[in-house]
N, C-alpha and C positions, 0 to 999 in steps of 0.2 A: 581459475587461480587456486590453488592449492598452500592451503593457510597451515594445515598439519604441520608444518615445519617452523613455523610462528608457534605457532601453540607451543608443541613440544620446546621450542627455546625457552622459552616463558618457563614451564617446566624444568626444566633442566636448570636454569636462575635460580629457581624458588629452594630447590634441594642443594644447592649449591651454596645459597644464603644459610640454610638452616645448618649445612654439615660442620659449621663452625660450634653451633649449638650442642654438638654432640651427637650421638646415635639413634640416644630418643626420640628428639626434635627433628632429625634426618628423614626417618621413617614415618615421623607424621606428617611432614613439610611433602615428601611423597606421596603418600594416600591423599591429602588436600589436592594434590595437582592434580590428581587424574580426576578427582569430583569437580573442580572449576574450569573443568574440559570445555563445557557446553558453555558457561560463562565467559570463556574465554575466544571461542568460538562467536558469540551474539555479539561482543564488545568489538572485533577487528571487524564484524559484517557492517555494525552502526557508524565504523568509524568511515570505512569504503566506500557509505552508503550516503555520508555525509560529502566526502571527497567526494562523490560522481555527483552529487547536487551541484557543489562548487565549481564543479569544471562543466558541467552544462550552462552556468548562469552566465557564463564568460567565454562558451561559443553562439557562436550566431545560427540558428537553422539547425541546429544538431543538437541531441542530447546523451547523455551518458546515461545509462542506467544499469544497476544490480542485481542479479538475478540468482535464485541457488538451483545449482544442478545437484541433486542428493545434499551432501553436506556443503560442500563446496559452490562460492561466488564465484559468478562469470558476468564478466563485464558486456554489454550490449552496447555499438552504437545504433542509435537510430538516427539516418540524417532527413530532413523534413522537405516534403514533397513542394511542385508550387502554389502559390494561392490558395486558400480555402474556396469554395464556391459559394459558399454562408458567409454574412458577414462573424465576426468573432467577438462575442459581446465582451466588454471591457467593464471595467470597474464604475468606470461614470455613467456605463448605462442599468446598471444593477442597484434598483430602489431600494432594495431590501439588505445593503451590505451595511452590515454594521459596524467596520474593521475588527469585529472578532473572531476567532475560526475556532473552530472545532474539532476532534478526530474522532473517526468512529470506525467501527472493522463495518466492511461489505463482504459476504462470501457470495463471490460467483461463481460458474460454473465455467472447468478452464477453457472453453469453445467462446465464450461469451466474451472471458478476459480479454480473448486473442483477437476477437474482431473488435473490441473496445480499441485494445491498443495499437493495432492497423490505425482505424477512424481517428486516434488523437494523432499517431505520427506525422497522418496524411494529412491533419492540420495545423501540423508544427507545433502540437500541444504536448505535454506531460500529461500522463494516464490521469492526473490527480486532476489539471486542471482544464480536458476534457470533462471528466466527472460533474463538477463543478457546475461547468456552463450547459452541459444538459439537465442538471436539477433546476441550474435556473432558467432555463428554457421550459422545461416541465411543471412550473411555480407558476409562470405567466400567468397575466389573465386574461380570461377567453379561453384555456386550456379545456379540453372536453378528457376527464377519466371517466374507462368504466372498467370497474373493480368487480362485477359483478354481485349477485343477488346478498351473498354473505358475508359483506367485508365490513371492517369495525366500523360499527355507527351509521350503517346502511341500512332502512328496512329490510327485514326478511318477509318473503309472501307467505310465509308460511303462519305467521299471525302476526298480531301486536306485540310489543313487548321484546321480542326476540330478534333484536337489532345488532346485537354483538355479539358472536360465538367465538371458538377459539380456534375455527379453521383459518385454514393458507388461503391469503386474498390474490388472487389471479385475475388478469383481466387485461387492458389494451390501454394505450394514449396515444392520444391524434394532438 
């Protein structure tokens, strides 16, 4: 979808409102436009981005999602495969939900993304709330990590004392 044309309206309003103002006001009301480009830009993606939440909670098995190709949002359907082969842990089985949520940025890597979000469609989930149930799958108790030798608050062999460095903690979960 191709939003430049939204933008630039917006723009063309803005200078349009000011040419009342006069020639001073014209020419600044224009320099403003082309700097709340990217502003203007971020506001129609949160608004699209809200719309395809809205319209996903209101189909059944299908979801909407937004995506940007370069600058530009493109709409995604994903419709959802059958049954999970896991059960799908719900709210009343999750001891640890405190009704409060949180956000935080994840950076993966985009290989990673993409078989994440395979694995939630394929369980009729949103990428968020696969996420979600494998943290609290990962949380369980009885979970075995191993983070390997130098991970925060792990002994190091290397002596005492030296239990937390500043390296990347890598390692496996079963």
């Amino acid at each position: 979808m191709d939003i430049t044309e939204y933008v630039d309206s917006l723009r063309k309003d803005l200078v349009q409102a000011a040419r009342a103002m006069g020639p001073e006001i014209e020419q600044a009301a224009e320099r403003l436009s082309f700097a709340l480009d990217s502003s203007a830009r971020l506001a129609l993606m949160d608004a699209l981005s809200h719309a395809a939440a809205e319209i996903t909670n209101e189909l059944d098995g299908t979801s909407v999602e937004v995506r940007l190709q370069g600058r530009e949002p493109v709409f995604v359907v994903v419709r959802s495969t059958p049954a999970p082969t896991e059960p799908i842990p719900t709210a009343d089985d999750a001891g640890d939900d405190d009704g409060e949520t949180v956000r935080i940025t994840l950076r993966l890597p985009e290989s990673l993304k993409t078989k994440a979000e395979e694995l939630a469609s394929g369980r009729g989930q949103s990428l968020n709330t696969w996420l979600v149930s494998a943290v609290r799958a990962a949380t369980a108790p009885g979970l075995t990590i191993n983070v390997g030798p130098f991970g925060a608050g792990i002994p190091n062999p290397s002596g005492p004392g030296r239990g937390r460095t500043n390296k990347r903690v890598q390692g496996w979960v079963r």
